[in-house]
DRENDOLUM-231451 format. One record per residue (C-alpha): chain; x, y, z. Coordinates in pm, 1 decimal, padded with zeros to 6 digits. Example, Ala and Ser with C-alpha at 12.3 -4.5 7.8 and 13.67 -1.06 7.14 Angstrom:
# DRENDOLUM-231451
A:01230.0:-00450.0:00780.0
A:01367.0:-00106.0:00714.0
This chain:
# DRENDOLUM-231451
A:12094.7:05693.4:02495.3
A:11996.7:05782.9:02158.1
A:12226.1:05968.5:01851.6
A:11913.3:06244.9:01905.2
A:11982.1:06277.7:02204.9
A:12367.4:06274.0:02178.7
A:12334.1:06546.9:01927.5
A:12169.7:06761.4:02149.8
A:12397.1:06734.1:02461.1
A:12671.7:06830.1:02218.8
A:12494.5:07150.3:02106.8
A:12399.9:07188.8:02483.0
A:12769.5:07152.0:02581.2
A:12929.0:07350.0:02281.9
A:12685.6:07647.2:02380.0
A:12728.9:07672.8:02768.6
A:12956.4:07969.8:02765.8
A:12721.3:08161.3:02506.6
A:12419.3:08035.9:02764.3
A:12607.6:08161.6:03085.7
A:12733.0:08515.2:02884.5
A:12344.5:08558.7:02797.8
A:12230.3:08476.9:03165.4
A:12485.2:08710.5:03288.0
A:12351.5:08964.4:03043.8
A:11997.7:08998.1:03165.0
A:11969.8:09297.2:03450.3
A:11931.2:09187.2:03770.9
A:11621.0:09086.5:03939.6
A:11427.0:08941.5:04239.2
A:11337.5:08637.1:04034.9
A:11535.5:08297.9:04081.3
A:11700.3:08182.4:03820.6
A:11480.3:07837.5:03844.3
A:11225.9:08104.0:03697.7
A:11430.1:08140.8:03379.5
A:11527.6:07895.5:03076.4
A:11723.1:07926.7:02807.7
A:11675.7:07765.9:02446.1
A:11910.8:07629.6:02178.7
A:11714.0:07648.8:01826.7
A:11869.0:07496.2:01521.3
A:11719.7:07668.7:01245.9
A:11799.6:07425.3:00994.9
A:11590.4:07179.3:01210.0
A:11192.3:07198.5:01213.4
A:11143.1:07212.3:01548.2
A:11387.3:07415.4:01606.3
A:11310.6:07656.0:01343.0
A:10901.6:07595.0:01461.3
A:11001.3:07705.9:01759.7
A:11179.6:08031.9:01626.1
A:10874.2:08147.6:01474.7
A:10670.3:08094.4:01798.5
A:10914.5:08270.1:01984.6
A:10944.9:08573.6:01713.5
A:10528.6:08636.4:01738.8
A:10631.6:08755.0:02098.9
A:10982.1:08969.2:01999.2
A:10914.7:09054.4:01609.9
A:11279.2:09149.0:01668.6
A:11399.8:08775.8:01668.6
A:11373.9:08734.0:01287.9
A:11493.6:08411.2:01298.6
A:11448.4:08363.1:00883.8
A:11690.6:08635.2:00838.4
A:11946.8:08498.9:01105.2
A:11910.3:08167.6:00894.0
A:11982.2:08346.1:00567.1
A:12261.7:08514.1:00697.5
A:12442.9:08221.5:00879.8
A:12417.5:08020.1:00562.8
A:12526.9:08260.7:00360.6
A:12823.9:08327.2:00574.0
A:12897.1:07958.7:00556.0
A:12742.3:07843.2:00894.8
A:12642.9:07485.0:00853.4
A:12403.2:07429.5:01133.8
A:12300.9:07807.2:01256.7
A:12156.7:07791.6:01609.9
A:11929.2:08043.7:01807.9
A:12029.6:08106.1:02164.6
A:11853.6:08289.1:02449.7
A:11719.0:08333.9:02801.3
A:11362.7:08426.6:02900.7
A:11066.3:08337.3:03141.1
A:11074.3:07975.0:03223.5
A:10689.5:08016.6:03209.5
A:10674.5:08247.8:02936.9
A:10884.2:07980.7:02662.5
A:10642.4:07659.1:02832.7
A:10311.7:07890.0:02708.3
A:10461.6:07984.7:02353.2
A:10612.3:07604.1:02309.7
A:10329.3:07428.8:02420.2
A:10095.0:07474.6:02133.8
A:10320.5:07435.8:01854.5
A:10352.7:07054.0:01835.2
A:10291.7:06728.3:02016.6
A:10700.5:06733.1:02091.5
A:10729.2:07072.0:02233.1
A:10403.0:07013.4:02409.2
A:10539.5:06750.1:02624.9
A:10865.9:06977.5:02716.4
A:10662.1:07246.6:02786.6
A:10475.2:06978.6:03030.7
A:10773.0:06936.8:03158.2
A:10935.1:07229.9:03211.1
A:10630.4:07300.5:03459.6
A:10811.6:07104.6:03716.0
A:10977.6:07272.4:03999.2
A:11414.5:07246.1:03952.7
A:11662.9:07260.0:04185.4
A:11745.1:07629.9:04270.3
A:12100.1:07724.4:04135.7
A:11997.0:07517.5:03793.7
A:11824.1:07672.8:03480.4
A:11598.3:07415.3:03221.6
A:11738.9:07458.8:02854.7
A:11514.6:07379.9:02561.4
A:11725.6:07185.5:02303.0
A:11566.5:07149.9:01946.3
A:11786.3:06990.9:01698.2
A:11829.6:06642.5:01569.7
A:11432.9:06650.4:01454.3
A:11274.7:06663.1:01814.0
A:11331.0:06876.2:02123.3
A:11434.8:06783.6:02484.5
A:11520.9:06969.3:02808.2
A:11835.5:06931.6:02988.1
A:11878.9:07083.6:03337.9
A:12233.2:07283.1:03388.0
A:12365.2:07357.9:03702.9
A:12445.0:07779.8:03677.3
A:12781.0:07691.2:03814.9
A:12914.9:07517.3:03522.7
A:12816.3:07768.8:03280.6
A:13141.7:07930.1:03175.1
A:13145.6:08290.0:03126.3
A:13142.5:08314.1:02703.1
């Protein structure tokens, strides 16, 4: 395993209750949760901040720029971007944005197990999907 991708399991594991409060959150519906995925954006990252700005052209409400001014400003050292949306939707904005988030959007194309949800992790220059079991996401 690589430090990049050690890095990003730790974000992955130090956000799982804020991942499992914001899949909670959303109002129920007929759709699996296999449909869904949820993304961890550093903004101090590239990708993770290229991804932010893909992902604000479809909710102008995101304003990732301002929650990056903000968290450094308040003394955050590495602010990060959480959320849950269409599993489809996040492959079609990710895909065109660069040859790293084109191959996780490949992949996130791929049926999962039901019960699991596919998490978009960019940090530590790159991006990479995990695949959490719903179960072990704490409440937050």
């Amino acid at each position: 395993m690589s430090s990049d991708h050690d890095e990003r399991a730790e974000l992955l594991d130090d956000h799982r209750p804020e991942l499992g409060r914001l899949l909670r959150g959303l109002p129920p519906r007929g759709a699996a949760v296999a449909a869904l995925s949820g993304y961890l954006l550093s903004l101090r990252e590239p990708t993770g901040y290229l991804v932010a700005i893909g992902l604000q052209e479809r909710d102008p409400d995101l304003e990732p720029e301002r929650t990056l001014r903000s968290a450094l400003a308040s003394g955050a050292r590495a602010p990060v971007l959480a959320g849950v949306m269409a599993r489809s939707a996040l492959a079609e904005i990710i895909a065109p944005l660069s040859p790293v988030t084109r191959s996780v959007a490949a992949e996130m194309k791929k049926a999962v197990p039901s019960g699991t949800l596919r998490v978009v992790v960019a940090a530590a220059g790159g991006a990479e999907l995990f695949t959490v079991k719903v179960a072990d996401l704490p409440d937050g």
